[in-house]
C-alpha positions as a Python dict, from the first residue, in 0.01 Angstrom:
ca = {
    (1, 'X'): (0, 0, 0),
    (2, 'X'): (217, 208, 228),
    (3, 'X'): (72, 356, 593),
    (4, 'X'): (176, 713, 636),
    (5, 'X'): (372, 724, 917),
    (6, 'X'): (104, 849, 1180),
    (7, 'X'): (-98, 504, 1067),
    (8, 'X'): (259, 356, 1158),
    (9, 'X'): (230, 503, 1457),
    (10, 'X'): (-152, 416, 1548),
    (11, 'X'): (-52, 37, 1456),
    (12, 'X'): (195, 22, 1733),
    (13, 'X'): (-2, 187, 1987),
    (14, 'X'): (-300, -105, 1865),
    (15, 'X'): (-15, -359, 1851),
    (16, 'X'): (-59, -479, 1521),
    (17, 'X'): (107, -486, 1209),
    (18, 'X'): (-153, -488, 897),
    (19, 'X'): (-74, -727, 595),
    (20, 'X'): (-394, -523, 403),
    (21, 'X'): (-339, -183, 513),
    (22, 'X'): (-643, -111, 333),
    (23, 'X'): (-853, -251, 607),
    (24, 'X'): (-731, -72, 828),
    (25, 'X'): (-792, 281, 626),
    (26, 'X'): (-1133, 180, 587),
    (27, 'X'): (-1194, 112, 922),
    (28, 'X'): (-1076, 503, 955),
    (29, 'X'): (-1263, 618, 721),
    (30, 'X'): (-1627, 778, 871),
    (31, 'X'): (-1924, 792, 630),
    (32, 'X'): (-1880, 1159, 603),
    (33, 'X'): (-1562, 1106, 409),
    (34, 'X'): (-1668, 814, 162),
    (35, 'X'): (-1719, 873, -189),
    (36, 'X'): (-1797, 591, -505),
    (37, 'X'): (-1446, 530, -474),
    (38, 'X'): (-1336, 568, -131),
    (39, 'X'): (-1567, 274, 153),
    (40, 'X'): (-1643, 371, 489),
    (41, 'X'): (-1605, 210, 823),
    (42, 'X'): (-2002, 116, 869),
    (43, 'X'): (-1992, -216, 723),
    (44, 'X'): (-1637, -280, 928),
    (45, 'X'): (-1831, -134, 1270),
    (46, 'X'): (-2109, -399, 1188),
    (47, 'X'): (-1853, -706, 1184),
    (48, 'X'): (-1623, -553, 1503),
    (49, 'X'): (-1957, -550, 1677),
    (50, 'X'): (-2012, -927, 1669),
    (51, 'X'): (-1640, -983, 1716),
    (52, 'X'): (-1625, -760, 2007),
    (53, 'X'): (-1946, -954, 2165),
    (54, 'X'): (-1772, -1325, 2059),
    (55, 'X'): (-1462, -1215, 2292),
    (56, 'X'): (-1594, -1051, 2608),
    (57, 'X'): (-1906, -1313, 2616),
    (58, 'X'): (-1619, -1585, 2574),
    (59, 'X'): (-1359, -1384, 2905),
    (60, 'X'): (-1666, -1340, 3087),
    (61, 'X'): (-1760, -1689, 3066),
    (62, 'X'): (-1357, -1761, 3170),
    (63, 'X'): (-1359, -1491, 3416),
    (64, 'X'): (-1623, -1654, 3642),
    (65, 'X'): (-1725, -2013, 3644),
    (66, 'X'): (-2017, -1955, 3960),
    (67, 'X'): (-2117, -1664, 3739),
    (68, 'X'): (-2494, -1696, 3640),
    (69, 'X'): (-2618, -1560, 3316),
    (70, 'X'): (-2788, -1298, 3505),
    (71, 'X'): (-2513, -1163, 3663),
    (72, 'X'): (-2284, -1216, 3323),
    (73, 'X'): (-2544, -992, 3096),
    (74, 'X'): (-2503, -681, 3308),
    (75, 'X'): (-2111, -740, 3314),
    (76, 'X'): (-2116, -778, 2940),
    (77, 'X'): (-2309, -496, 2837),
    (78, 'X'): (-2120, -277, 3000),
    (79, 'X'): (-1808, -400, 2846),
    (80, 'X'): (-1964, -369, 2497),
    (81, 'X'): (-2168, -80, 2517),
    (82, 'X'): (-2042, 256, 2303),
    (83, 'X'): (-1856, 429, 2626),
    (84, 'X'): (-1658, 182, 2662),
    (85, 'X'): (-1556, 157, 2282),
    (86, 'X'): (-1529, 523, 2291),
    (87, 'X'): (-1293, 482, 2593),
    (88, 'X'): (-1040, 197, 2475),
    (89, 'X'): (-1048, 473, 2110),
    (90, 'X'): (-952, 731, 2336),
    (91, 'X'): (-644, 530, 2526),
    (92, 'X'): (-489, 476, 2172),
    (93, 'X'): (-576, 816, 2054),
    (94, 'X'): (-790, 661, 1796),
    (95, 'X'): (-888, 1017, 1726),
    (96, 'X'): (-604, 1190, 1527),
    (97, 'X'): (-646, 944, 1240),
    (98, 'X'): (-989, 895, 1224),
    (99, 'X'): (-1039, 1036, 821),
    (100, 'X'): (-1373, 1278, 865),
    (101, 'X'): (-1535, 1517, 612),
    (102, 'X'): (-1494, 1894, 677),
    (103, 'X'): (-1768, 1938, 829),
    (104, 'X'): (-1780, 1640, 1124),
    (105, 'X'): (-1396, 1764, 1170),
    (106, 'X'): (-1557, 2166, 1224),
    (107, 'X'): (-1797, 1996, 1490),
    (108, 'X'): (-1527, 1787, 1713),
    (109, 'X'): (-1572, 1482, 1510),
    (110, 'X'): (-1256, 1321, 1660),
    (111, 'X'): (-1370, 1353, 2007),
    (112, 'X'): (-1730, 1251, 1940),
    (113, 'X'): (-1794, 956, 2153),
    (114, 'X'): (-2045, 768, 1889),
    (115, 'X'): (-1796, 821, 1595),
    (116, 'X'): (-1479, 679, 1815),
    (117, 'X'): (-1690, 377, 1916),
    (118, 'X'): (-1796, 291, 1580),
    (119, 'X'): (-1449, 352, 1442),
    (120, 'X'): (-1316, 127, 1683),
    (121, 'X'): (-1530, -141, 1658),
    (122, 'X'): (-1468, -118, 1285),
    (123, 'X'): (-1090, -134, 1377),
    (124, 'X'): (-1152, -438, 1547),
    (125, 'X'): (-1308, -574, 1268),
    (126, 'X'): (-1025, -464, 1022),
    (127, 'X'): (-779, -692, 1261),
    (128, 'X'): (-999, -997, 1209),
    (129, 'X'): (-1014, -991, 852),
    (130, 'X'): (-654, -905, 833),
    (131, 'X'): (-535, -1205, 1049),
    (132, 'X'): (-828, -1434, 1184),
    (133, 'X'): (-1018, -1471, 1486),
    (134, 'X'): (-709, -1544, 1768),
    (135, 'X'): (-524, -1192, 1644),
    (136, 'X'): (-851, -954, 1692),
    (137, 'X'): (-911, -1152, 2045),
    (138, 'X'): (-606, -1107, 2183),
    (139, 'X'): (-621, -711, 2070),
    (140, 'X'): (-946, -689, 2242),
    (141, 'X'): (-809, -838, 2563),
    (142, 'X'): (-500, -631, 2560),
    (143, 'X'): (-691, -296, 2463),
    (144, 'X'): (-951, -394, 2731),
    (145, 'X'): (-717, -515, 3011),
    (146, 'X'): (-839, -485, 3353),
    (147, 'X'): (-1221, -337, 3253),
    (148, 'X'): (-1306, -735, 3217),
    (149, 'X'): (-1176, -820, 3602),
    (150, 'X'): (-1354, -511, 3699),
    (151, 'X'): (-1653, -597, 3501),
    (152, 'X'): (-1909, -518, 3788),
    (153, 'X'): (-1807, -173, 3874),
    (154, 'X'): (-1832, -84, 3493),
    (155, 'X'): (-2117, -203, 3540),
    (156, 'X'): (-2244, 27, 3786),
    (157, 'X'): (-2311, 371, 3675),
    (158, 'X'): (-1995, 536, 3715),
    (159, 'X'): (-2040, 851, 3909),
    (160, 'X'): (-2189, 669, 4144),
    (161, 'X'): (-1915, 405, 4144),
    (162, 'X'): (-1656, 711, 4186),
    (163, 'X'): (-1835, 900, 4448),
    (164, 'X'): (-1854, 554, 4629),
    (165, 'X'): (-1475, 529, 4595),
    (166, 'X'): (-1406, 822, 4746),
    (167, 'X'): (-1698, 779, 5038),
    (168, 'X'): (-1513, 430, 5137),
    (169, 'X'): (-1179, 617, 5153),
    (170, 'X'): (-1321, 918, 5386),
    (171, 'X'): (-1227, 1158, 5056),
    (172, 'X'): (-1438, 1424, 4944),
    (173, 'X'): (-1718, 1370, 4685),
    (174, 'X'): (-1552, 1409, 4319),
    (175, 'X'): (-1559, 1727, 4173),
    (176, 'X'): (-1648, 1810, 3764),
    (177, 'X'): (-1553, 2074, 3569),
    (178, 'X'): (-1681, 2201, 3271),
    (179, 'X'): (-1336, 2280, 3069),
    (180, 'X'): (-1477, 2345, 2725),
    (181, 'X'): (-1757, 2343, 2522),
    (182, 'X'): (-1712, 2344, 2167),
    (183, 'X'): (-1865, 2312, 1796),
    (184, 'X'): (-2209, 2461, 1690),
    (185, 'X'): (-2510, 2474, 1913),
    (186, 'X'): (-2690, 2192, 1769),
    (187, 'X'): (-2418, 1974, 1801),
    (188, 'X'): (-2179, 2068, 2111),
    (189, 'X'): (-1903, 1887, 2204),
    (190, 'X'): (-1845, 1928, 2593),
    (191, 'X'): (-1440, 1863, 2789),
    (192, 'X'): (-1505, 1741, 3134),
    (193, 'X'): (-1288, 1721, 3385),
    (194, 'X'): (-1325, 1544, 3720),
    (195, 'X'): (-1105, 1552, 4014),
    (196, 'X'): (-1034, 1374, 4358),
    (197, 'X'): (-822, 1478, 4653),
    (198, 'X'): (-461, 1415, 4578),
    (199, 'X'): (-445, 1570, 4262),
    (200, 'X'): (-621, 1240, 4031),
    (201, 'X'): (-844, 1373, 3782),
    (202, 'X'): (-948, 1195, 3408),
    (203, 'X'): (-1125, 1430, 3133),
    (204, 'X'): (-1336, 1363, 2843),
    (205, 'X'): (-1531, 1471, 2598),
    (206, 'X'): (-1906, 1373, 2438),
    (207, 'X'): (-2164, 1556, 2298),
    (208, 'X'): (-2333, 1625, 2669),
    (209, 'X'): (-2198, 1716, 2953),
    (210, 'X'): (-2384, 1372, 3152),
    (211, 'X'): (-2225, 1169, 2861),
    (212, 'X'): (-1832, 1385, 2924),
    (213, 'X'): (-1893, 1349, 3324),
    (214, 'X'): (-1992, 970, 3294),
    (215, 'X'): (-1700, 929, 3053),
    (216, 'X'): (-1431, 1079, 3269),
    (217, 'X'): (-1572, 908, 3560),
    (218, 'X'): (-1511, 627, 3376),
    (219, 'X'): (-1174, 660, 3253),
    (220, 'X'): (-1081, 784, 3647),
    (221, 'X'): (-1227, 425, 3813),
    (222, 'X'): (-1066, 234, 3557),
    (223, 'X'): (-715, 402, 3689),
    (224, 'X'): (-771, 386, 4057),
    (225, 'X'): (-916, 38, 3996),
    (226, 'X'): (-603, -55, 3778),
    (227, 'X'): (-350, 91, 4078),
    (228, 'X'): (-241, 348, 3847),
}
């Protein structure tokens, strides 16, 4: 089986090459778009799941020798959790190949925070089954780079974490703005923006605006922290 060439594209952004593409269309493939012949990604999210846990429970246990299991949960769950998930899906655009059925596409499907978690979790799972154990840890700890070091202040909720930033650094408080709000009233899709003096901002997009602000807060701490 050959990968069109934006699936070409999405494996190099991942960093892996797929020996059974069809894992990795599966892993794609959300519920709304399977069929008696075509699988979805649930039973792919289930496995990534576990896999996901395996790894970060494994770096955190690395990471930190004095670390207590008390102070390892909270660090853990926050690496785990579906923001996060939805975060990495985002930094590899995860999105634009995700296969949907019309009607999750109409709503913002690709920039739904609970489907891009789940797909990437199944995604995970695809790269284990395609090439073991070592090959879907070592994506994990590429894809999740510095969020493991900085473990704690994921940890934290992250508008607080960012407003703290900027208090420590005499800034101004962040700012959010709403930039859109799409898809049907019962199921909105919200763009937030947020900004800090000197022109750094992140956006995102979830189906709330606390979700999108929490999101982009997110995806700005994990720059500043990373000395982008």
């Amino acid at each position: 089986m050959k990968l069109s060439n934006d699936l070409r594209a999405f494996c190099d952004r991942l960093g892996h090459d797929f020996e059974r593409p069809e894992l990795l269309i599966r892993a794609l493939t959300h519920p709304s778009m399977s069929s008696s012949t075509r699988g979805d990604n649930q039973r792919l999210e289930f496995l990534g799941d576990r896999v996901l846990g395996l790894v970060m429970a494994e770096a955190l246990y690395d990471a930190d020798s004095a670390a207590t299991e008390g102070q390892m949960a909270p660090r853990f769950n926050a690496l785990v959790r579906k923001e996060t998930c939805a975060e990495v899906a985002r930094e590899v655009d995860l999105g634009t190949v995700l296969k949907l059925g019309r009607s999750e596409m109409k709503s913002g499907g690709r920039r739904k925070e609970a489907l891009l978690a789940d797909a990437m979790e199944a995604v995970i799972a695809a790269v284990y089954r395609d090439a073991g154990f070592e090959a879907a840890r070592a994506l994990v700890l590429r894809l999740w780079g510095t969020r493991i070091a900085m473990a704690d202040a994921v940890g934290q909720d992250a508008k607080t974490a960012l407003q703290e930033w900027a208090q420590g650094r005499g800034e101004p408080p962040p700012v959010y703005v709403e930039l859109a709000r799409e898809g049907p009233d019962h199921q909105p899709v919200f763009t937030i923006e947020v900004r800090l003096a000197g022109n750094r901002s992140a956006r995102a997009s979830a189906g709330s605006k606390r979700q999108a602000e929490h999101a982009a807060a997110q995806s700005l701490l994990s720059e500043l922290q990373g000395g982008t």
